[in-house]
C-alpha positions, -999 to 999 in steps of 0.1 A, spaced: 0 0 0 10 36 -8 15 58 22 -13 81 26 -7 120 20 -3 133 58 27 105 57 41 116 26 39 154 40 57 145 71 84 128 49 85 160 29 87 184 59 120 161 72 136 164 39 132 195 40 146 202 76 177 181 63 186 204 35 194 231 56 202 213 92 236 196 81 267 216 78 286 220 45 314 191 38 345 205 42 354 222 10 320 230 3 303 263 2 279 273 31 240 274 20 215 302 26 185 295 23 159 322 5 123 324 -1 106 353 -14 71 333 -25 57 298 -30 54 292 -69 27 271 -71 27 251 -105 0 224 -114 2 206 -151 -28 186 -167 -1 155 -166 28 140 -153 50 139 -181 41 178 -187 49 184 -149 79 170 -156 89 190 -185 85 221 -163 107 206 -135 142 221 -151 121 255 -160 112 259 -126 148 252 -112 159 275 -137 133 301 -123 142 295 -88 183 307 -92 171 343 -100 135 342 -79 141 323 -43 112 306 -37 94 274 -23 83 257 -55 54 228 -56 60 215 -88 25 193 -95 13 164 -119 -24 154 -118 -35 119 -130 -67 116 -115 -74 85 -133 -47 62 -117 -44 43 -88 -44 67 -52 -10 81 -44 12 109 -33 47 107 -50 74 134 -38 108 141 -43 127 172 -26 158 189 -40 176 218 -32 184 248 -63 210 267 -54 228 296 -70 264 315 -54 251 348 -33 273 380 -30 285 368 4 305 338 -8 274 317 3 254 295 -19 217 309 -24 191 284 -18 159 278 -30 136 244 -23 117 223 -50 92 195 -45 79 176 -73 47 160 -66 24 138 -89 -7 129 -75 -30 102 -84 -66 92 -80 -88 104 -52 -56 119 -35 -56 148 -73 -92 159 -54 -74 165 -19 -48 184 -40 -52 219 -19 -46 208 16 -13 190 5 -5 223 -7 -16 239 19 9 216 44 41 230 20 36 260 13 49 291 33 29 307 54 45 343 51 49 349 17 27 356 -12 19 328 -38 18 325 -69 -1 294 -85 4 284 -126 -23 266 -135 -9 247 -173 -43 235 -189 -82 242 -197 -92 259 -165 -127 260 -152 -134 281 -125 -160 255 -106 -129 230 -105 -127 227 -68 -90 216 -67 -86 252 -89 -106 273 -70 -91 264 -38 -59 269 -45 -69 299 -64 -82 316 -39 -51 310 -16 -31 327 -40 -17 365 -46 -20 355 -84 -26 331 -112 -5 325 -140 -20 311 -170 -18 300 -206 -42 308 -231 -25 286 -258 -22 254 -234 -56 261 -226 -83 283 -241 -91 319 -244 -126 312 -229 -112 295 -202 -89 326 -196 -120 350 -196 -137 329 -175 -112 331 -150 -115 369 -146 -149 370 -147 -150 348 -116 -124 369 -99 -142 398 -101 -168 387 -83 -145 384 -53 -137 417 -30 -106 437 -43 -87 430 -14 -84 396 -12 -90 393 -54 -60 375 -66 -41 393 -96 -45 371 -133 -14 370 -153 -12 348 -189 20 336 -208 6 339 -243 -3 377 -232 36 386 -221 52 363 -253 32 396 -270 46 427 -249 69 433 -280 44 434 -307 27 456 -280 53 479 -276 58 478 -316 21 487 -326 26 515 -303 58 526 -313 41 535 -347 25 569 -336 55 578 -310 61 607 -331 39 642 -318 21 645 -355 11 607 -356 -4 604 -321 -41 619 -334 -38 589 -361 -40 562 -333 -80 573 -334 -79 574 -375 -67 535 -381 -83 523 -411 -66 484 -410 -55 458 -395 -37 432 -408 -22 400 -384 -4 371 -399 0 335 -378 19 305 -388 -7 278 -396 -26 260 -427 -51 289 -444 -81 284 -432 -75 282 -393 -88 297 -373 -68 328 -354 -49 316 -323 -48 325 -289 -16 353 -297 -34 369 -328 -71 370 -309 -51 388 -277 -31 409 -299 -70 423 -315 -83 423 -284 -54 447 -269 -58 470 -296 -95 475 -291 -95 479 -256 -66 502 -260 -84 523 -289 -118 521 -281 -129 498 -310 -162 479 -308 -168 450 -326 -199 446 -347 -212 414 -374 -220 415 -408 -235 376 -419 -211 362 -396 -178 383 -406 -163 403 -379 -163 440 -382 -146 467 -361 -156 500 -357 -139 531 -341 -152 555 -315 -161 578 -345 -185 552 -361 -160 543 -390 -151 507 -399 -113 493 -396 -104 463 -426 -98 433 -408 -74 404 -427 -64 379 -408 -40 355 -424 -22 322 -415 13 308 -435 39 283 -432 35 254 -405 24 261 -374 42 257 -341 35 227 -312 27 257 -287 0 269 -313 -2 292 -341 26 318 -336 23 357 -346 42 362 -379 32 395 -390 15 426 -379 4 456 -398 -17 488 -390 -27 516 -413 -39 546 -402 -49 584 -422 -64 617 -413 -63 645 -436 -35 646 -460 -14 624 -433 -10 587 -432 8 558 -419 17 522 -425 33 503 -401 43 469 -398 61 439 -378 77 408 -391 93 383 -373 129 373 -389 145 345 -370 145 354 -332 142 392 -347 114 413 -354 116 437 -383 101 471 -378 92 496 -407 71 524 -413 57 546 -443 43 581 -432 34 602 -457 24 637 -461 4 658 -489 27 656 -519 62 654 -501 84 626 -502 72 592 -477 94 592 -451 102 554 -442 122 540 -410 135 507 -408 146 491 -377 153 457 -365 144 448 -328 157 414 -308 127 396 -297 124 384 -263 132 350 -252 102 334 -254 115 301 -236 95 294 -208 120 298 -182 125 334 -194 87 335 -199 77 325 -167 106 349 -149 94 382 -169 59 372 -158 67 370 -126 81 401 -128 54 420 -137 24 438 -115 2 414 -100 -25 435 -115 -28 434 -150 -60 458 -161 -54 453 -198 -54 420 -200 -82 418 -182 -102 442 -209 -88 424 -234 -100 390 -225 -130 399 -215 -136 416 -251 -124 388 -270 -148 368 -254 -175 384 -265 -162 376 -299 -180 338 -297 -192 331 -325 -174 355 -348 -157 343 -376 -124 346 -373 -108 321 -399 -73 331 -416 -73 333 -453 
């Protein structure tokens, strides 16, 4: 018989204790132990929890935390498996900087009972963060309960669903601000330099009235023509109409966006080349935008780990003024994804907005040609 969970706890907690409690062989560096949260990270299956192990590690050596690295496989026999390491990193002080990790996978009836074996490990006087990797429902008890234990919830749209993701914030909201966790999603920070690109287009004093003049929008995805746009594209639309004031409308079935001035924006959406495992990746991005006798082009492409920036402006009969830059994308591995994440403010209005308004897209069409 497998031990039951307050057992495997117990063993847990002693590991633990031992990390720290023996002193360092001679030769070897002292150890500090650090803890600034308790990252919280569930996965939709072992072999997924697993892949995330070395990610978290990785995490841990520039965020000290406690880190509860989960599996669920609610189907198998009942079980709590553990295993305790130690992630250290050298500290300014000549002392090793420690973190702790425990990998848990938990089976059967024992998946249900999920938050009060986190609940046993985690730290009592630090925030916590919890990463939730799969469809998320909010009446999920195991969810819900650690949910609501936590500062915020880190989530990903392209694992699970942009429904899900609304969802999510639409139950949060129905909580009281000062114990509402914060909502943070991967596939929203992989886009924070197409955001900052899309804006970059009307830095210049004369172009700034033109941000309420765009005319269209053009967004490219890897992906076979005909599929629908993914979870990066639909968030990128979503942050420029919550940003611009655009409301969406339908004409038989074809999305249509119009601007606070009642005018309509030309929407192509387009998918090329194969897609990635992680889901359809942005490719391009374009936005063009007139008023009077001044107008704008502007557009991204990504270039191998490089996204190439250019814009058109012309005015009255002079001579288009074009800029060309290139800009290094960010790492989008997940160890760099998840750190940058965690970074950020717990509250995260725009995505919020945006979610929320690209859910009320259901039912749109929003196939790339």
């Amino acid at each position: 018989m497998s031990p039951g969970p307050a057992a495997v706890i117990g063993r847990i907690e002693g590991e633990l204790r031992a990390l720290w409690a023996a002193p360092p062989a001679p030769g070897e560096m002292p150890k500090s132990r650090a803890c600034t949260m308790n990252l919280v990270l569930v996965a939709a299956s072992v072999d997924i929890a697993r892949e995330w192990v070395p990610v978290v590690d990785e995490v841990l050596q520039g965020t000290p935390a406690r880190a509860l690295v989960v599996g669920l496989d609610p189907d198998g026999p009942d079980a709590l498996e553990a295993d305790v390491s130690g992630v250290c990193t050298p500290g300014d002080a000549g002392a090793l900087l420690c973190s702790e990790r425990v990998s848990l996978v938990a089976r059967g009836a024992v998946s249900v009972r999920l938050p009060s074996v986190v609940a046993g490990l985690t730290v009592t006087d630090v925030p916590t963060t919890l990463v939730w990797l799969g469809r998320v429902h909010p009446d999920d008890p195991v969810f819900a309960a650690l949910a609501s234990d936590a500062t915020r919830i880190v989530l990903d749209a392209s694992r699970g669903s942009l429904a899900g993701l609304a969802d999510v914030v639409y139950w949060l909201r129905t909580k009281a601000p000062a114990v509402r966790p914060g909502v943070a999603d991967l596939t929203w920070v992989r886009l924070s330099t197409w955001q900052e690109l899309c804006a970059r287009i009307f830095d210049e004093p004369r172009l700034r009235p033109l941000a309420e003049r765009v005319t269209g929008v053009t967004i490219v995805q890897d992906g076979s023509v005909g599929a629908p746009l993914g979870p990066q594209g639909t968030l990128l639309l979503g942050w420029l109409a919550t940003r611009l004031g655009w409301k969406a409308a339908s004409l038989a079935g074809k999305l249509r966006l119009v601007r606070r001035d009642g005018a309509t924006i030309a929407v192509t959406l387009r998918s090329q080349g194969p897609g990635g495992n992680g889901g359809p990746s942005l490719r391009a991005a374009s936005i063009d935008a007139a008023g009077g006798d001044l107008s704008v082009h502007g557009e991204m492409v990504r270039e191998d780990g490089t996204a190439c920036w250019r814009t058109e402006i012309r005015s009255g009969s002079s001579e288009p003024q074009r800029i060309e830059q290139r800009v290094r994308l960010r790492d989008e591995a997940s160890a760099a994804l998840l750190d940058r994440t965690l970074h950020r403010p717990t509250q995260d209005p725009a995505l919020e907005e945006a979610a929320t308004w690209v859910d009320a897209l259901r039912g749109e069409e929003l196939a790339c040609g």
